[in-house]
C-alpha positions in Angstrom: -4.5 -1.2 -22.1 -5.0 2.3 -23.3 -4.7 4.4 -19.8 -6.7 7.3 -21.6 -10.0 5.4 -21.5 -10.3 4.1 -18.2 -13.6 4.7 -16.6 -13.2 7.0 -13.8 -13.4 5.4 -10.3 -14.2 8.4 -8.8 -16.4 11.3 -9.5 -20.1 10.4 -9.8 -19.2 6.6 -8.1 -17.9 8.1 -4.8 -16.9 4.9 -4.0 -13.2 6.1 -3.5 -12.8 9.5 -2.8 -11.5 9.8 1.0 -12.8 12.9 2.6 -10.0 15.6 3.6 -10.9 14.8 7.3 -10.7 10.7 6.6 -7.6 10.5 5.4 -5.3 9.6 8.7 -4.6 11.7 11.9 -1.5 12.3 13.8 -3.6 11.7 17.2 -4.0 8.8 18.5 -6.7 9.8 20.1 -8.8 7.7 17.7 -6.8 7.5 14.9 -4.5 5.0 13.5 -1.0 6.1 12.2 -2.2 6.7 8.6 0.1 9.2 6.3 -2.0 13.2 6.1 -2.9 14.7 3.3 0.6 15.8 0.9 3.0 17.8 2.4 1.6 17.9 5.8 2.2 13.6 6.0 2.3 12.1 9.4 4.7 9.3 9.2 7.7 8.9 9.9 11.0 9.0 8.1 13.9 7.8 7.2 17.1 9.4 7.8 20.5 7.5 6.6 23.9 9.5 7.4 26.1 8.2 4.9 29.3 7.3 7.8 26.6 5.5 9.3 26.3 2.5 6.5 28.5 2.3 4.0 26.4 1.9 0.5 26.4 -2.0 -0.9 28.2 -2.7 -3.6 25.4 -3.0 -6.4 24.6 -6.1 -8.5 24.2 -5.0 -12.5 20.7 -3.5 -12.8 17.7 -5.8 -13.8 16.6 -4.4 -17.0 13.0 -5.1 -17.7 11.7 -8.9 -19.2 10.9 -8.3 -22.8 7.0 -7.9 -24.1 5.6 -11.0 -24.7 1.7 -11.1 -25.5 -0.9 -12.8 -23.4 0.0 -16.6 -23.3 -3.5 -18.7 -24.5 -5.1 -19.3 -20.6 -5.3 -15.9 -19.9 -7.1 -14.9 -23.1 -9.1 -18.3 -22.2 -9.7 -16.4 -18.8 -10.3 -12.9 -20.1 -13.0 -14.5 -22.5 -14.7 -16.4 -19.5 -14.4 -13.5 -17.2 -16.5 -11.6 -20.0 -18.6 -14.1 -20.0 -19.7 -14.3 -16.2 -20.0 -10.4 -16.5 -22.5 -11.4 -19.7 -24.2 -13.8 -17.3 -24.5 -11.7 -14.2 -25.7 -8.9 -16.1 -28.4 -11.5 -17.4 -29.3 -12.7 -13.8 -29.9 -8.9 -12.4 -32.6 -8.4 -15.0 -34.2 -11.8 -15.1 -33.8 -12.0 -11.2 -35.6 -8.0 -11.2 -32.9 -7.3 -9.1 -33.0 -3.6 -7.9 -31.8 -2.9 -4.2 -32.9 1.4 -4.6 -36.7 0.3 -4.8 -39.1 0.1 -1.8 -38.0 -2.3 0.6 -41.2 -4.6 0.5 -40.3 -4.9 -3.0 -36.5 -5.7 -2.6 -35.2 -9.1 -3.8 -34.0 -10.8 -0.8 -30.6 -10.7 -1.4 -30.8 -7.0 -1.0 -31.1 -7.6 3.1 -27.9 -7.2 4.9 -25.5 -9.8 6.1 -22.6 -10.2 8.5 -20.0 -12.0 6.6 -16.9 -12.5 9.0 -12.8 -13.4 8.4 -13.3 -16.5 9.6 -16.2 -17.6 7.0 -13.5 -17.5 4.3 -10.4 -19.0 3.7 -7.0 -18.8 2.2 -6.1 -20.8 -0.7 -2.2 -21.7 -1.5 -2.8 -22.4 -4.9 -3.7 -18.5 -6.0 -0.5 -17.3 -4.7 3.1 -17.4 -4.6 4.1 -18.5 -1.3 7.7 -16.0 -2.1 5.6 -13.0 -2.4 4.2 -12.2 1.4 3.5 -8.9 1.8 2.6 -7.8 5.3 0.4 -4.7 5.5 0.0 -2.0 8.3 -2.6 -0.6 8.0 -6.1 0.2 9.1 -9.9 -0.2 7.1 -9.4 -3.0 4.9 -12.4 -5.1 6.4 -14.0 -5.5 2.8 -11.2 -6.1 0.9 -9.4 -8.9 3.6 -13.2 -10.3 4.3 -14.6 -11.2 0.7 -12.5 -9.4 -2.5 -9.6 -10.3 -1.8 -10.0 -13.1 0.7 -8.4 -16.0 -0.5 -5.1 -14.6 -0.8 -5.0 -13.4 2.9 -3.2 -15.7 4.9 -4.0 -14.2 8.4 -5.2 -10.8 10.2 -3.7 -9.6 13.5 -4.7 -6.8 16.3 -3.2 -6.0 19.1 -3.4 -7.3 23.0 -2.7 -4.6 25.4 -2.9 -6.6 27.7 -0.3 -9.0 26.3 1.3 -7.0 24.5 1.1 -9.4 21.8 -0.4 -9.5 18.1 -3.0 -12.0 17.9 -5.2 -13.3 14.9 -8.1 -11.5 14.4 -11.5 -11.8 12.6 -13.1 -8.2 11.0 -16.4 -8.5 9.8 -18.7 -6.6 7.4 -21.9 -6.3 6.6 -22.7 -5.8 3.2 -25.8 -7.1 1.2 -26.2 -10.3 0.1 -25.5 -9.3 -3.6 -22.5 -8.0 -2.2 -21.5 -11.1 -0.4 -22.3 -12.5 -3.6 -20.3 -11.0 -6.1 -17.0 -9.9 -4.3 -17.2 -14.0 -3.7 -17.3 -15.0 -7.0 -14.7 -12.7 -8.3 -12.0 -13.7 -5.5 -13.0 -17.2 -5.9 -13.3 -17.2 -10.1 -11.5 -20.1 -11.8 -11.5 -20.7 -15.8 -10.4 -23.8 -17.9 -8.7 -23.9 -20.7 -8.9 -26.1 -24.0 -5.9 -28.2 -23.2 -7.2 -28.1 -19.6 -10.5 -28.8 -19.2 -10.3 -28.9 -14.7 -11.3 -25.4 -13.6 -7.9 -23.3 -12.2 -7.7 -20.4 -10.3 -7.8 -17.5 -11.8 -7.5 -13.6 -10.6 -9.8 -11.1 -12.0 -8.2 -7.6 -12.1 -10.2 -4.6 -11.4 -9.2 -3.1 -15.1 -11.9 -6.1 -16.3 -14.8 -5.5 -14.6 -16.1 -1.9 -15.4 -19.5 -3.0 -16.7 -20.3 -5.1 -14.3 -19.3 -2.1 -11.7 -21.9 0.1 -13.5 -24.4 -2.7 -12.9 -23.7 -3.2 -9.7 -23.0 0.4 -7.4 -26.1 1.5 -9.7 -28.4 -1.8 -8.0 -26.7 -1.9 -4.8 -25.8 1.6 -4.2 -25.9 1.3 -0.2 -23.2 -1.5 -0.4 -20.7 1.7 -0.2 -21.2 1.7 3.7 -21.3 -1.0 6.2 -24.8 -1.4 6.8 -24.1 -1.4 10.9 -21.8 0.9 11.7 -22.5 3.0 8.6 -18.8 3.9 8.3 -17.8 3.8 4.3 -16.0 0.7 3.3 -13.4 3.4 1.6 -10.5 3.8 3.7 -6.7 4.6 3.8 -6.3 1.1 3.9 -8.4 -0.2 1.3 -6.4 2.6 -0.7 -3.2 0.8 0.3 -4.3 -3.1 0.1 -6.5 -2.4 -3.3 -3.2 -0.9 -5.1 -1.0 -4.2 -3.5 -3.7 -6.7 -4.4 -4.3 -5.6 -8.0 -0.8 -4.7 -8.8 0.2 -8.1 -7.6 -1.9 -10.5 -8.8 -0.3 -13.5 -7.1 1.0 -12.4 -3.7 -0.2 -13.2 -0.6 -1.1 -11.1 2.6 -0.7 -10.3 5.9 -2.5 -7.8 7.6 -2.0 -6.0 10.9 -4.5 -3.3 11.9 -2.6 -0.4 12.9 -6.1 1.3 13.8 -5.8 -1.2 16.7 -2.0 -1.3 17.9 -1.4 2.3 18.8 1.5 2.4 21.5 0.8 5.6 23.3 -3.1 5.5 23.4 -2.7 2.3 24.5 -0.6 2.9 27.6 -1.1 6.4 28.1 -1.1 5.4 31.7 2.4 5.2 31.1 2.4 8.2 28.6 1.5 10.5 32.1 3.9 8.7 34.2 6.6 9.5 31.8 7.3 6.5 32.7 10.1 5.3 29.5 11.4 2.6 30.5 8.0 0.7 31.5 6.9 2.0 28.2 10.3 0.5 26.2 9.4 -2.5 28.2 5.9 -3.6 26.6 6.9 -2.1 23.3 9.7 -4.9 23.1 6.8 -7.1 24.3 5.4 -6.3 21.4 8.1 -6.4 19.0 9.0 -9.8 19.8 5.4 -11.1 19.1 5.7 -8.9 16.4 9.1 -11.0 14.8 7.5 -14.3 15.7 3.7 -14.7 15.7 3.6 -12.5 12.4 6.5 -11.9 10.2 8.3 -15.4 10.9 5.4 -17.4 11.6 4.5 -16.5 7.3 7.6 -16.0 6.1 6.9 -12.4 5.4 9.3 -10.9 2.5 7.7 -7.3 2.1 6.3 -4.6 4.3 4.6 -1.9 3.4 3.8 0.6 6.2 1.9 4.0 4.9 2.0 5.4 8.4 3.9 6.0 11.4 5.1 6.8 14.6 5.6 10.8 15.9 6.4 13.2 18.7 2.9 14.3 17.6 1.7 11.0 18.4 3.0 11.4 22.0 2.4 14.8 22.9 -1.6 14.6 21.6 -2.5 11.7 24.0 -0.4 13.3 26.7 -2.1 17.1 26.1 -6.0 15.2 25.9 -5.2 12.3 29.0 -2.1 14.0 31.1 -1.6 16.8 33.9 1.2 19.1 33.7 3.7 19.7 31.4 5.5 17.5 28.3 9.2 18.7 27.0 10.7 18.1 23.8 13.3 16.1 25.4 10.7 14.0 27.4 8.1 13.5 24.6 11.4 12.2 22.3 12.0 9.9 25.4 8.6 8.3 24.9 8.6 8.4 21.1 11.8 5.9 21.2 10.1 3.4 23.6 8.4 2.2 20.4 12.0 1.8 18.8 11.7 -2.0 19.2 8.8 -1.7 16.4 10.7 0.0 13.9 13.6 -2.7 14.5 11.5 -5.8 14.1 10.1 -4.3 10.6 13.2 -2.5 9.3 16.5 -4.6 10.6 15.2 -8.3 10.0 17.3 -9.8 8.2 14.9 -11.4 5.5 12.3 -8.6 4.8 12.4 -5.5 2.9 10.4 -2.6 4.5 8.8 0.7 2.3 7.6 2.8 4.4 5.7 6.4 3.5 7.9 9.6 4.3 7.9 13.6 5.0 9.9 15.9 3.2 11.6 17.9 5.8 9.6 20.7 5.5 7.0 22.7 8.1 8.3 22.1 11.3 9.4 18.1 10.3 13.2 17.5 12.0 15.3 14.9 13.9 13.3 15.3 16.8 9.9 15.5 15.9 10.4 12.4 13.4 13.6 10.8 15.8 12.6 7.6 15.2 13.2 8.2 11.6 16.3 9.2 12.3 17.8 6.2 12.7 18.8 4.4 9.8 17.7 0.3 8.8 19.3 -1.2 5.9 16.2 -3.0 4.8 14.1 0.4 4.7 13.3 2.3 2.0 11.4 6.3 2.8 9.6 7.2 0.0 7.8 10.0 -1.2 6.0 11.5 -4.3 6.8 13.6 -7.4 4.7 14.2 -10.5 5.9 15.3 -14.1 2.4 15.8 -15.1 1.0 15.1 -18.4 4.8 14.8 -19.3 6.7 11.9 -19.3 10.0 11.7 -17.7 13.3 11.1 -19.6 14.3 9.0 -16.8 16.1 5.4 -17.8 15.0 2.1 -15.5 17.4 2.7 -13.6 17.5 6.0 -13.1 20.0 7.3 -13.6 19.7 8.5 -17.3 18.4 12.6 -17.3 18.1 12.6 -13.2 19.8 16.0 -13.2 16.9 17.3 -15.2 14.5 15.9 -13.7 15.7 17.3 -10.5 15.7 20.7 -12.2 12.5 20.5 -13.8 10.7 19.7 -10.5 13.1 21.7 -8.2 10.2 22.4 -5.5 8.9 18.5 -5.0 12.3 17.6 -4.5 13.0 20.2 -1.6 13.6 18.7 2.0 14.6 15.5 0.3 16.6 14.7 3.6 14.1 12.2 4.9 13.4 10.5 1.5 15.3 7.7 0.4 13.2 7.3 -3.3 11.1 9.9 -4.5 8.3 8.2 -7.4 6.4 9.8 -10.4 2.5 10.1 -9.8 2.4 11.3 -13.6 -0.8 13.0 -12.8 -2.1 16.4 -12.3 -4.4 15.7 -8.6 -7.4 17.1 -8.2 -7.2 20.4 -9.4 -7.2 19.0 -12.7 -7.8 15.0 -12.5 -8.1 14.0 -16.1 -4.5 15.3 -16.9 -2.1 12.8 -16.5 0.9 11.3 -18.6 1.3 8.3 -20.8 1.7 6.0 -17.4 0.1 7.5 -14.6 -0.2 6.1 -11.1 -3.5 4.0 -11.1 -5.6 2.9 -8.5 -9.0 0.8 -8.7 -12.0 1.4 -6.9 -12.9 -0.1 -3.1 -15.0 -3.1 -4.6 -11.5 -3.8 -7.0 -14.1 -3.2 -10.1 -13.1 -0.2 -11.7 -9.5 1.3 -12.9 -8.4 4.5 -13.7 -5.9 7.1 -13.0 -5.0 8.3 -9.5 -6.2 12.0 -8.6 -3.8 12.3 -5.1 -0.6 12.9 -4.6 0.2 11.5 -1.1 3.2 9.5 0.6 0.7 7.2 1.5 0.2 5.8 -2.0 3.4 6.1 -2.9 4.3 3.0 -0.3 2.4 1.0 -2.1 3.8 1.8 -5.5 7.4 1.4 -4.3 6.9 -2.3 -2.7 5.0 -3.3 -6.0 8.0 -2.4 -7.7 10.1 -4.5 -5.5 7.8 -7.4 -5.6 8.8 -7.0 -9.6 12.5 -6.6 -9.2 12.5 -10.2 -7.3 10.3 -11.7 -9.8 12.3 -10.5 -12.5 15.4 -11.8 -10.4 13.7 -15.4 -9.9 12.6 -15.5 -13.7 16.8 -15.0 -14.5 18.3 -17.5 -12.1 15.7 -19.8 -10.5 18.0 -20.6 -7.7 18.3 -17.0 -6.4 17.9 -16.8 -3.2 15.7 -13.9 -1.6 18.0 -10.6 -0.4 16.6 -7.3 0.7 19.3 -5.8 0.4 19.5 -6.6 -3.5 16.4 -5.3 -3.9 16.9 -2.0 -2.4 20.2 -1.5 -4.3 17.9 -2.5 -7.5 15.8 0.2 -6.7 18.1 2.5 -6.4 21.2 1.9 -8.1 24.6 3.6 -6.9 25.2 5.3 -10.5 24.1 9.0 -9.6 27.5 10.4 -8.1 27.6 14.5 -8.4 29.9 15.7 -10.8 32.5 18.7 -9.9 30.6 21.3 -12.1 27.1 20.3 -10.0 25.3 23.5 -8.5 25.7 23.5 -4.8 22.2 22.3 -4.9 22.5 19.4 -6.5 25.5 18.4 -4.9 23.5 19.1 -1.9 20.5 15.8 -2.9 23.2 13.5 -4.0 24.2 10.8 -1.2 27.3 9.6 -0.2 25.9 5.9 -1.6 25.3 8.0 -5.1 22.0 6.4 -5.0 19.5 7.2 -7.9 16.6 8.7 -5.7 14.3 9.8 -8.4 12.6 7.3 -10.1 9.9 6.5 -12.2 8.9 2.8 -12.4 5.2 3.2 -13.4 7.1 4.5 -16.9 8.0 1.1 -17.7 5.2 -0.6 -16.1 7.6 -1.9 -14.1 4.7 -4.2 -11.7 3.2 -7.6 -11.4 0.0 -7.3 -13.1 1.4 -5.4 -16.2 4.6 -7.8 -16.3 1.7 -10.7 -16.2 0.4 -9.1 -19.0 -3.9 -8.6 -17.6 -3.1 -5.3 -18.8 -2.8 -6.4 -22.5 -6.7 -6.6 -23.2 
């Protein structure tokens, strides 16, 4: 696929673009723990002092499978896929389908409709029961309701009361063309000549850009909810699209951190300064959090774009509290949610990627202390971008990091709380269509149109780092069938102990590299090092 000529997801569509005040909050006032805008990121960090853990000893790197070209079913797939477009296109027109005209004149599948979680349901055979991703995260009603439905194994909020995570059921309402299409698409299956009983079949976004035009141009209101009028664009359908397209045959779990927020939650106990209560109901929490969720489905990835902060703390406290909050006091509370962090990040069979902060304005061990603790199976990452250029860097990393490093001094300063830092490969905003040969790519809300990303922000980075992971294990599986699944292989795959500082290093440099010698900087998107290119939908 030639990156170049993807159709833009944003711009005129707006069906992407997150507004500079939408983007996540560190207040909990209302606000789920969603990553800021770059540089000013609220989650939290990671921060790993090397006498704390000594570094694994790492397994030879996985080089990338060779390039095969698309096996017969999926050009049988990509054929039918063209033709439903064909035949949906065909069915607007003869159907005089127009949703923008006067409303006596609307086809009645332009009326709203509540369409709920529990009206769907999750089918085993359109995913690989290995790849569970759990997501934190908050918006992703659309995506987990219709799009992507199938492959969502369950949704979870949070009790207060409990202090549990139970199953929950979002709902949308979207038009009935909506309801409609986003069905079809996450339900497709295709046949085959030697196989003539239909399969399942995933549709990527990078497919469906006519069918897009037809669409958001018919159905233009579809972009909000038609009751709460709240855009169906969020951080989380951000997060989930990139996951869900980039891993064609994973399966989810979703938690909705816009409904599990510790401190807003208890900010009884927040003005009591009362810890210990506070610890209490957190490990409540945790527990459920280990069992009901992450056991219950076998979960082997996380991917958290968010976090927990003194900032967090000291906003519910300053809006809900009398008197006065200290540092030390405000730390106090931030650690009561400590039993979160260690059911995600020290569980022995799950690999956590989590979005981080450079340690930059006013970011340190105690505003972020809950980052600075270090988890084996964690893995802090951040951005970088090389721009239109592409990076020298090897798979592994470790070819050309020094110059890299050099190249892009400033992204890489306050590196202290970052574990991996990834290439973007794009410009951002300033000047979105300048990117590199493999930029960072993200599809559109609806998963209909693909194109280069215009942000750089820790948030998206998550998602691009636990893609890469799924990857590595698949890769992994595909060499030795019997492997059996280990975080901590996969983190040492990711970042390889082959980047030691040499005696003629700048103080500087000297200064980045860890005692583990880990190759921090790295650029997997340069060897399209993900599920759906690995799959080959990209190859059309």
């Amino acid at each position: 696929m030639d990156y170049q000529k993807c159709s833009s997801v944003y711009g005129a569509c707006a069906l992407i673009v997150i507004s500079l005040s939408g983007c996540g909050s560190s207040s909990e006032s209302g606000s789920p723990p969603v990553s800021d805008k770059p540089d000013v990121v609220a989650p939290p960090v990671a921060v790993e002092p090397p006498s704390v853990e000594p570094p694994p000893v790492d397994p030879p790197v996985v080089e990338p499978p060779p390039v095969v070209k698309p096996v017969p079913e999926m050009t049988a797939q990509h054929q039918q896929v063209e033709r439903y477009i064909d035949n949906t296109a065909q069915w607007f027109t003869e159907q005089q389908l127009d949703c923008t005209v006067e409303v006596e004149q609307r086809h009645a599948l332009c009326e709203p409709v509540l369409v709920k979680f529990s009206d769907g349901h999750f089918s085993q055979q359109r995913v690989d029961s290995k790849q569970t991703i759990l997501v934190l995260d908050t918006g992703m009603a659309l995506q987990s309701v219709l799009r992507y439905r199938s492959r969502i194994r369950a949704t979870y909020r949070y009790d207060a009361q409990t202090q549990r995570f139970v199953e929950g059921d979002p709902s949308i309402a979207i038009s009935g063309v909506g309801k409609k299409l986003l069905s079809e698409l996450d339900q497709f299956t295709f046949t085959t000549p030697e196989q003539t009983e239909p399969r399942p079949g995933f549709v990527p976004a990078a497919w469906l850009a006519d069918l897009a035009k037809i669409y958001t141009s018919k159905v233009p209101d579809d972009s909000v909810d038609y009751e709460s009028q709240v855009p169906h664009v969020s951080h989380g359908t951000m997060v989930l699209g990139y996951l869900a397209e980039h891993n064609p045959e994973a399966e989810f779990v979703l938690l909705d951190t816009g409904q599990f927020l510790p401190f807003a939650s208890h900010k009884d106990l927040v003005c009591d300064k009362a810890v210990n209560a506070l610890l209490a109901k957190m490990q409540t929490a945790a527990d459920s959090l280990t069992s009901d969720v992450i056991q219950q489905h076998g979960v082997e990835f996380i991917n958290f774009s968010g976090g927990y902060t003194q900032g967090n703390v000291r906003n519910i406290f300053d809006k809900h509290c009398e008197g006065q909050l200290t540092e030390q006091e405000g730390k106090a509370l931030l650690l009561a949610a400590k039993p979160i962090y260690d059911a995600m990040f020290a569980a022995p069979n799950t690999l956590g990627v989590q979005s981080g902060i450079r340690k930059i304005k006013g970011a340190n061990e105690h505003s972020h202390a809950l980052d600075a603790l270090s988890y084996p199976h964690r893995t802090t990452v951040y951005t970088y971008t090389s721009a239109q250029q592409d990076t020298p860097l090897d798979i592994s990393g470790q070819a050309n990091w020094r110059s890299v490093l050099k190249d892009y001094a400033e992204q890489f300063e306050g590196h202290d709380f970052i574990d991996l830092f990834v290439n973007f490969g794009i410009e951002g905003w300033l000047n979105p269509d300048v990117n590199n040969s493999t930029p960072k790519m993200q599809s559109d809300v609806f998963g209909m149109r693909y194109a280069p990303e215009r942000e750089l922000h820790s948030s998206w980075a998550a998602p691009v780092v636990t893609s890469y992971a799924v990857y590595l294990q698949s890769v992994q599986r595909q060499q030795d069938e019997n492997w059996a699944f280990s975080p901590a292989f996969i983190k040492a795959q990711m970042m390889p102990s082959l980047c030691p500082a040499k005696p003629e290093d700048t103080d500087k440099v000297k200064a980045y590299v860890r005692q583990s010698e880990a190759c921090r900087i790295q650029d997997p998107l340069k060897f399209r090092a993900d599920e759906l290119n690995r799959l080959k939908y990209l190859d059309f």
